[in-house]
Chimera marker file (.cmm) of the C-alpha trace (Angstrom):
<marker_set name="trace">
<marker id="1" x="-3.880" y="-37.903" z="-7.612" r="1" g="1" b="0" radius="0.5"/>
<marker id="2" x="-1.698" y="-35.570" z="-9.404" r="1" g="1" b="0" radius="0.5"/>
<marker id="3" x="-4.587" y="-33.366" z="-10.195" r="1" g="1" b="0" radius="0.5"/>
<marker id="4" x="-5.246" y="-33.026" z="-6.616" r="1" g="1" b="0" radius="0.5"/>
<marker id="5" x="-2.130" y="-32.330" z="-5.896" r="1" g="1" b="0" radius="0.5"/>
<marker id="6" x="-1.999" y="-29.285" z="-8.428" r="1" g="1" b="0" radius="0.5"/>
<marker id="7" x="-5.212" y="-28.222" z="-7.639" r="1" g="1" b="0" radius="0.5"/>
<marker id="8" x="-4.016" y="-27.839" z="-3.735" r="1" g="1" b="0" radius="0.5"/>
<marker id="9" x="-1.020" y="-26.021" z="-5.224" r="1" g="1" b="0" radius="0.5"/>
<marker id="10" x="-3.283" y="-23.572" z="-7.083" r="1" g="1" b="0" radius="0.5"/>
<marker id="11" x="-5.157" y="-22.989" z="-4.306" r="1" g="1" b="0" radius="0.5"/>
<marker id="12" x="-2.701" y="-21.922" z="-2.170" r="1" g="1" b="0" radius="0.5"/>
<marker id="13" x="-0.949" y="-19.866" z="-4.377" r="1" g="1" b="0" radius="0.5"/>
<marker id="14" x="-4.326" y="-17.575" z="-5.056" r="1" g="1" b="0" radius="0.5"/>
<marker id="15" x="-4.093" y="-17.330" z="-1.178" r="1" g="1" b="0" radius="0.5"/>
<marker id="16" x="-1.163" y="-15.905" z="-1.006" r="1" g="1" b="0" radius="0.5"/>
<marker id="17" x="-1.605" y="-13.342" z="-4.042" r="1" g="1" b="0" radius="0.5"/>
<marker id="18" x="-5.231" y="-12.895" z="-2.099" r="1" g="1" b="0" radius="0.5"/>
<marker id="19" x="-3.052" y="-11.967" z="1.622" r="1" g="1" b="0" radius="0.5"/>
<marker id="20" x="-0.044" y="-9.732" z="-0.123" r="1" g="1" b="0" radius="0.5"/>
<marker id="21" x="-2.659" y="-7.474" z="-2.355" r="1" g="1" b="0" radius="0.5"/>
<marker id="22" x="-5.030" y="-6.727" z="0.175" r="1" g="1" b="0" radius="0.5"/>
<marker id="23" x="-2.032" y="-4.816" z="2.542" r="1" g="1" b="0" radius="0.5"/>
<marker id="24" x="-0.938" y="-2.377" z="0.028" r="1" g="1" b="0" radius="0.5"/>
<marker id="25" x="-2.885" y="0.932" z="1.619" r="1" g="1" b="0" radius="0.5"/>
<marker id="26" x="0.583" y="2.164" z="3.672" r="1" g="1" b="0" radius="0.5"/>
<marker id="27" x="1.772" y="3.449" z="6.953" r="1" g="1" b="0" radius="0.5"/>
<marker id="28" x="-0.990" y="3.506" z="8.801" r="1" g="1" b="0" radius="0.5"/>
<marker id="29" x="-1.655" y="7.378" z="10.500" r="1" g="1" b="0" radius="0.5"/>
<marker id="30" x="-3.706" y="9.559" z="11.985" r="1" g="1" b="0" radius="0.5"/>
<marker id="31" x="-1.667" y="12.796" z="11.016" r="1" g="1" b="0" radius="0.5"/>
<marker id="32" x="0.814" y="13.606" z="8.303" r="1" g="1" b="0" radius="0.5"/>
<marker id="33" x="3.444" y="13.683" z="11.207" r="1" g="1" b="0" radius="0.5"/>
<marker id="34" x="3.157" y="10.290" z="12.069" r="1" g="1" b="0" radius="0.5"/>
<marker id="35" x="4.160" y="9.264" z="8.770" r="1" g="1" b="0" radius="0.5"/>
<marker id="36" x="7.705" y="8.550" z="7.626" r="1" g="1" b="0" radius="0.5"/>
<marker id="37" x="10.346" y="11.433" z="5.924" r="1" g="1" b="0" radius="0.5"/>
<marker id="38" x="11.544" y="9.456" z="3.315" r="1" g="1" b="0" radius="0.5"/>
<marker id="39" x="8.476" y="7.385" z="1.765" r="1" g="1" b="0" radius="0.5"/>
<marker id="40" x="8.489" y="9.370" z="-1.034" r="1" g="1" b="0" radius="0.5"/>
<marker id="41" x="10.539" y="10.740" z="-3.800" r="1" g="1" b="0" radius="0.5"/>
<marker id="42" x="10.742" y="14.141" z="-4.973" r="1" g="1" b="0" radius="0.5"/>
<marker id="43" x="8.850" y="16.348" z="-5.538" r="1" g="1" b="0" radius="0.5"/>
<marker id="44" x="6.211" y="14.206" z="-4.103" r="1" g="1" b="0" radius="0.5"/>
<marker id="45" x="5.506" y="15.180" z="-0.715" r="1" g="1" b="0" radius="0.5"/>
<marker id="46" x="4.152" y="12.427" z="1.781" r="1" g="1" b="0" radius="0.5"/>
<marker id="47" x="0.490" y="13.026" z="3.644" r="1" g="1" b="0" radius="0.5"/>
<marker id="48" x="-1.929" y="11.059" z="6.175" r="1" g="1" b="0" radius="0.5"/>
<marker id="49" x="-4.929" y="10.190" z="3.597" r="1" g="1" b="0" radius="0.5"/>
<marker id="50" x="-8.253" y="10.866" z="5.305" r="1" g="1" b="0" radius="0.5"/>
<marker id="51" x="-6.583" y="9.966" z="8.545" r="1" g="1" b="0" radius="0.5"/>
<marker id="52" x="-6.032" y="6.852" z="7.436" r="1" g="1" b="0" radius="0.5"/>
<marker id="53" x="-2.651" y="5.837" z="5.751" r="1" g="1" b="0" radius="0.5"/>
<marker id="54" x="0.123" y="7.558" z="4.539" r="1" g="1" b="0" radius="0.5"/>
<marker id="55" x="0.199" y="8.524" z="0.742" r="1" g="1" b="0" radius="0.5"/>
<marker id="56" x="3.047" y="10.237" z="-1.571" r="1" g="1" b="0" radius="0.5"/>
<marker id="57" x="1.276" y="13.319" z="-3.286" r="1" g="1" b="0" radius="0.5"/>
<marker id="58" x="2.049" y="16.194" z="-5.439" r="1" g="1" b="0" radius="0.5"/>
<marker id="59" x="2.433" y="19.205" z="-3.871" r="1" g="1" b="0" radius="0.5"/>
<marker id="60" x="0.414" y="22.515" z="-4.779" r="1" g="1" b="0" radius="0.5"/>
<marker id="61" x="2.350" y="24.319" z="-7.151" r="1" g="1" b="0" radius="0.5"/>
<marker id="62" x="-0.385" y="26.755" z="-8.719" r="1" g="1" b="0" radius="0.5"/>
<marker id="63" x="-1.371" y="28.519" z="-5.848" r="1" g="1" b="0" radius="0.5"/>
<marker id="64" x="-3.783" y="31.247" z="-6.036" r="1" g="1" b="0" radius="0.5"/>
<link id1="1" id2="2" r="1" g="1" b="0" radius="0.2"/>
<link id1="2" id2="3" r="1" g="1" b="0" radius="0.2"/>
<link id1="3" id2="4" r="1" g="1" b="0" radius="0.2"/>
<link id1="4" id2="5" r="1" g="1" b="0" radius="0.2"/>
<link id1="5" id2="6" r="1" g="1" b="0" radius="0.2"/>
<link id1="6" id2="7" r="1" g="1" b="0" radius="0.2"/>
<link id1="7" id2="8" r="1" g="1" b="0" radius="0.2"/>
<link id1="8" id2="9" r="1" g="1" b="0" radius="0.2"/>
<link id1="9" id2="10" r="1" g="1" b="0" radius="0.2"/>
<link id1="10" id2="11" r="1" g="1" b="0" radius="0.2"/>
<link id1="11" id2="12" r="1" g="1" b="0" radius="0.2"/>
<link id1="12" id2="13" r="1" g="1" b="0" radius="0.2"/>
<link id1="13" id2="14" r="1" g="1" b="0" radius="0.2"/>
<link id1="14" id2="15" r="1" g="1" b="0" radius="0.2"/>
<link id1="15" id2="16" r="1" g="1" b="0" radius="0.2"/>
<link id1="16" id2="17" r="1" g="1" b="0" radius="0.2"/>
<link id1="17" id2="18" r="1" g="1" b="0" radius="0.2"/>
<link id1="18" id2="19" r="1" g="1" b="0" radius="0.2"/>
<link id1="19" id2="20" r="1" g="1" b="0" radius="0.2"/>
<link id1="20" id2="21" r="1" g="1" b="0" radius="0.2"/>
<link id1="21" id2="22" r="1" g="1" b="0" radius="0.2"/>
<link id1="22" id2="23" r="1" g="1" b="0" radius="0.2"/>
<link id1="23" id2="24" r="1" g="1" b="0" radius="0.2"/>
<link id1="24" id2="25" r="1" g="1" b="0" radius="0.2"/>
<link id1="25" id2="26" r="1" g="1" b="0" radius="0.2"/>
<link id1="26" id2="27" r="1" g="1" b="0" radius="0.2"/>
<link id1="27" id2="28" r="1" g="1" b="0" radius="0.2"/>
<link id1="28" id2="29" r="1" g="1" b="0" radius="0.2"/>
<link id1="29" id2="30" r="1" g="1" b="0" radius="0.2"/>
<link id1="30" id2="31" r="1" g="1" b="0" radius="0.2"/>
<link id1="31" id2="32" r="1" g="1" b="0" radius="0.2"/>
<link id1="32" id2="33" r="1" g="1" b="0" radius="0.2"/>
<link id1="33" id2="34" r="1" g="1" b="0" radius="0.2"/>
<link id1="34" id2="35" r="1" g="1" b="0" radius="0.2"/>
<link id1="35" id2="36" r="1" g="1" b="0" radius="0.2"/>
<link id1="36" id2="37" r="1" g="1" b="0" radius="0.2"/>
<link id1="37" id2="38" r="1" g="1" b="0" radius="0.2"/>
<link id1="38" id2="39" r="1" g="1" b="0" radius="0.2"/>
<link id1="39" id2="40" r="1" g="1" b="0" radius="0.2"/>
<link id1="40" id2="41" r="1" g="1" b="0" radius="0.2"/>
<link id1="41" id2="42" r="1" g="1" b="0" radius="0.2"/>
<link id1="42" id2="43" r="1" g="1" b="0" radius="0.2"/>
<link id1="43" id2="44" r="1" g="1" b="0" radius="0.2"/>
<link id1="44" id2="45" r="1" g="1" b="0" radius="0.2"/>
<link id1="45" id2="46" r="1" g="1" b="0" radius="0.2"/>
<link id1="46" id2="47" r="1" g="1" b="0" radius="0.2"/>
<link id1="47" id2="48" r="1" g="1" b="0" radius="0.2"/>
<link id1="48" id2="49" r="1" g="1" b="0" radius="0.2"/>
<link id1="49" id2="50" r="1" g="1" b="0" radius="0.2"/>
<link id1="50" id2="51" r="1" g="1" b="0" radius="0.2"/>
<link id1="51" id2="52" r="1" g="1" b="0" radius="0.2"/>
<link id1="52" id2="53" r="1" g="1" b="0" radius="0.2"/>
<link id1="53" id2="54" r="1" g="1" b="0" radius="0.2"/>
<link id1="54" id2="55" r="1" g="1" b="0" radius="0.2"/>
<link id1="55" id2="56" r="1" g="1" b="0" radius="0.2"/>
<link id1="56" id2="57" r="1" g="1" b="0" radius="0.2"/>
<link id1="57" id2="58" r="1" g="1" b="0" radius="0.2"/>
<link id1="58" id2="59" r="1" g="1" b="0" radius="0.2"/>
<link id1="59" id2="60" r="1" g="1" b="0" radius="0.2"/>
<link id1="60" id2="61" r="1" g="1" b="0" radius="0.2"/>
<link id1="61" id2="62" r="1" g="1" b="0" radius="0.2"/>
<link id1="62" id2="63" r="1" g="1" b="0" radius="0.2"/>
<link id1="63" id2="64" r="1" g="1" b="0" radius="0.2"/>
</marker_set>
């Protein structure tokens, strides 16, 4: 019985690991202005990511 028990317990905390890591992508966005101000820290600047979710990224710095 106890093995069942621990089992179960096992179980459901692989579920819940399973649930929290599969919603780390971000804000979701469709352009860099729908995403929030502050989500990053500097320098990083904060961008929509192939119009998907918001990512912090560096900016350009060696431009041509």
């Amino acid at each position: 019985m106890e093995k069942i028990v621990k089992i179960f317990y096992v179980m459901i905390m692989f579920l819940f690991l399973f649930f929290v890591s599969s919603n780390v992508e971000g804000v979701p966005c469709s352009e860099t202005s729908h995403c929030p101000k502050k989500m990053c820290q500097s320098p990083r600047r904060v961008k929509c990511w192939y119009s998907s979710y918001c990512k912090c990224v560096m900016p350009n710095v060696y431009k041509a």
